[in-house]
N, C-alpha and C positions, 0 to 999 in steps of 0.2 A: 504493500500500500504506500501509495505516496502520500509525505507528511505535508500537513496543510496548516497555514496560519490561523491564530486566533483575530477573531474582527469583530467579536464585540458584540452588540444587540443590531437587529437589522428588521426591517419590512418588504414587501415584496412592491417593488414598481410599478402600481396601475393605474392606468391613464387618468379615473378622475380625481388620484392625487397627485399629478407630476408639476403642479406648479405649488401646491402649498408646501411640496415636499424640497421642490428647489429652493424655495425661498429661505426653508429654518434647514440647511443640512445640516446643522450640529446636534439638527434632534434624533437622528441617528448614524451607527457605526460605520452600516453597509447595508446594500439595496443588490434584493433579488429580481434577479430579469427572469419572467416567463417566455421559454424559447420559443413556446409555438405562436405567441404574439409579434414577436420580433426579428423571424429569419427574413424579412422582406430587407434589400440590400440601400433602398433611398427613402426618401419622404421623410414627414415627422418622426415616424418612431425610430429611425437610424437617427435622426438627429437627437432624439434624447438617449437613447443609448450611448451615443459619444458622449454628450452631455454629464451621465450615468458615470462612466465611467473616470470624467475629468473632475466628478467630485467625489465619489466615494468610490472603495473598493467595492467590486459587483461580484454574484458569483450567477449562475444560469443553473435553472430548474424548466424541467421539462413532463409531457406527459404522454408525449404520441413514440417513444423511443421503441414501446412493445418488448421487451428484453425477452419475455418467455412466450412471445408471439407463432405462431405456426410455418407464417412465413418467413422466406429468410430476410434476414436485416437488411431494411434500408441504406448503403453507403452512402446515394445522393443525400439523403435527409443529413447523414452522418458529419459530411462533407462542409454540407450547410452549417449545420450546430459549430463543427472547428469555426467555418471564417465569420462566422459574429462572436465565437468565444474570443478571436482575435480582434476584433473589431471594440468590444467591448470591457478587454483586459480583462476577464475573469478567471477567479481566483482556482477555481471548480466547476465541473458539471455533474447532476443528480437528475435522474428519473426513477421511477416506480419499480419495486419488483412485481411484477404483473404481466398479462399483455390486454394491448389496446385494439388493438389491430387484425386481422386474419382473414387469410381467404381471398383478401385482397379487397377488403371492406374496413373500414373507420367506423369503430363502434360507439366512439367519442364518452366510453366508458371504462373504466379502472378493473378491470377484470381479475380476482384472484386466481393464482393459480395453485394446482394438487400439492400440498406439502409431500412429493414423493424425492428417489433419491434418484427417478428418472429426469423429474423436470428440474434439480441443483445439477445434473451434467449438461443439458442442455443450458439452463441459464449461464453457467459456469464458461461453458465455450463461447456464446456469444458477446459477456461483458469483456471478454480476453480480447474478442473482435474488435468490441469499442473503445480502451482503453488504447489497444494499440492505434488504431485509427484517428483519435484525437490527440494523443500527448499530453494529456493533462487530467488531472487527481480526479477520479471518478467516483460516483457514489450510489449504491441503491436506499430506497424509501422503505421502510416496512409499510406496507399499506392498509385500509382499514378493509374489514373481511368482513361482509354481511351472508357468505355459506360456506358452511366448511365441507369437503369433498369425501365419499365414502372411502376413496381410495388413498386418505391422507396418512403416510405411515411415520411422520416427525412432528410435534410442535412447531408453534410459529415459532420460537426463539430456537430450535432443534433447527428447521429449515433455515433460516435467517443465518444462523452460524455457520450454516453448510456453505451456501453459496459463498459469502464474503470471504468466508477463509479459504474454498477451493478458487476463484478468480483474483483476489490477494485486493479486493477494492474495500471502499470506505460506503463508513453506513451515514446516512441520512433517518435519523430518529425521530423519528415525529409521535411526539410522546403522548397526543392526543389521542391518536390513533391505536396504542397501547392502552389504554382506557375506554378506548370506543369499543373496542375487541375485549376486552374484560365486562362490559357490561349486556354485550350481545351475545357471547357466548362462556363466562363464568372463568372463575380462575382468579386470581391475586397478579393486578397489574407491574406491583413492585419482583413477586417471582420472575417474570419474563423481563422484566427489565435487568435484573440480578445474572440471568441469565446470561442473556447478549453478548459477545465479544465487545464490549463498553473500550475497549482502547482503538478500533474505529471507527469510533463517532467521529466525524468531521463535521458535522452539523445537526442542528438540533430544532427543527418543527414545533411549533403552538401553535393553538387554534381552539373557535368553536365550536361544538355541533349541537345536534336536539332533538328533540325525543319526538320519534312521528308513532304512533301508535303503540309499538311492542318493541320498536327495532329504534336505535341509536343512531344518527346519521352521521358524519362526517360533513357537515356542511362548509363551514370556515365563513360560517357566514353570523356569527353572534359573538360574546366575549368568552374568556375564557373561562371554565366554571372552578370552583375553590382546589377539585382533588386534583385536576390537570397542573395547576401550578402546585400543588407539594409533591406530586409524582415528581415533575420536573424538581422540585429541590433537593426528592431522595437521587434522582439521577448524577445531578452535577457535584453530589457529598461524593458520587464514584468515579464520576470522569476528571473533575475540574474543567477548569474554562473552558466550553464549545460555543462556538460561534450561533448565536439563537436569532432565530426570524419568527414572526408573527406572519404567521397568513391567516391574511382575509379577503375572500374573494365575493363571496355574494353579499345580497343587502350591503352594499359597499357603505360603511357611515363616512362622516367628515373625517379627515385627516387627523384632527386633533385626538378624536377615538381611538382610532388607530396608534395613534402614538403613546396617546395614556397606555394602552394595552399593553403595548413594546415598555411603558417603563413600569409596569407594574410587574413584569419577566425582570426586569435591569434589579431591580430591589431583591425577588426572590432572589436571584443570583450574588449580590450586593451580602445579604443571611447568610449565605452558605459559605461564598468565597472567601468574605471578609473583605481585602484593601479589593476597591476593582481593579482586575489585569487589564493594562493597559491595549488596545487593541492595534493590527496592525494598521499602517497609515495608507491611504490612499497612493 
């Protein structure tokens, strides 16, 4: 795995905050670019990508990448993802372990896949593809899991440890989604976190969801609720400093929201760490 800097507290780039967000950059560390918004090479959003990246360090989050997808990997897409990772100076790129994609269809869905030891070799060969393909620090998501498979034969955190340590990449922990997954299918969210190869995290996911009938959602579209942020502070008493982002993508509130949220993550962190580490500079 390749080592990646600490950056601090961070939010994800979306358009109806990219002017309030310009204006106060000291209100955060570093800003996530969503790649599937921004591979386009001219127009406004290449200009705030440069932009993006002449003020804070960025890193790129993706979701159409399909890693455990059927069909074989996209290169042009892959191609795409390097010359705006370039374009953009980022730090890292992350997508889902999942697939989106098959068949030769866009399902514009996060699809789980079989916790088998079939689909950690396949995953395993393909993230080896993309890593080589890009040149730079890769990461998968644990994702949120609304059905588990009869044919599941490891744990999330079983499977999760398989792939990253057989492809040698970095985790993207989205600790909400460790809780989203403990309440929709039972278990103790802090065992699987315990679990995890916790030395590669390179990054570390918040967010909201809510309750639609019987089932949890993952939406990232509310605040963050009380157990999400102290899972997150049993997390960081294990890693120490990971570079934390707030996503929120739906019901998008003011900016000002958003950033409360991002420092109300800075303080949880602020508890645990004690002096804040200083993060690295644009």
């Amino acid at each position: 795995m390749r080592p990646v800097p600490y950056l601090g507290h961070g939010v994800g780039l979306r358009r109806p905050h990219w002017e309030a967000l310009f204006a106060t950059p000291q209100r955060v560390d570093f800003v996530e670019l969503l790649v599937d918004n921004a591979l386009g090479r001219g127009g406004r959003t290449r200009g705030v990508v440069e932009r993006a990246r002449d003020t804070w360090p960025t890193v790129l989050h993706g979701v159409a990448l399909s890693i455990g997808g059927p069909d074989p990997l996209d290169l042009d897409y892959l191609d795409r993802v390097a010359e705006l990772a370039h374009a953009a100076g980022a730090r890292w790129y992350t997508d889902h372990l999942c697939w989106s994609s098959g068949f030769g269809v866009e399902y514009h869905d996060l699809i789980p896949l079989p916790a088998t030891r079939e689909a950690v070799e396949r995953v395993v060969e393909r993230v080896r593809t993309v890593q080589a393909r890009l040149h730079l620090p890769f990461g998968l998501e644990n994702p949120s899991v609304y059905v588990r498979y009869a044919d599941d034969e490891l744990s999330e955190a079983e499977f999760l440890r398989a792939v990253l340590e057989g492809a040698d990449c970095g985790l993207l922990l989205d600790v909400n989604n460790v809780y989203v997954n403990s309440l929709n299918h039972g278990g103790d969210p802090r065992e699987v976190i315990a679990a995890l190869p916790l030395d590669r995290v390179m990054q570390i996911h918040l967010a909201g969801h809510e309750r639609v009938g019987d089932v949890v959602i993952d939406t990232h579209g509310a605040p963050m609720v009380d157990p999400v942020l102290d899972l997150y502070a049993y997390t960081l008493a294990r890693t120490g400093p990971v570079s934390t982002l707030i996503e929120w993508d739906n019901d998008l509130p003011p900016a000002e929201v958003l950033l409360a949220e991002s420092d109300r993550a800075r303080a949880v962190a602020a508890a645990v760490l004690g002096e804040r580490p200083v993060p690295c500079p644009a």
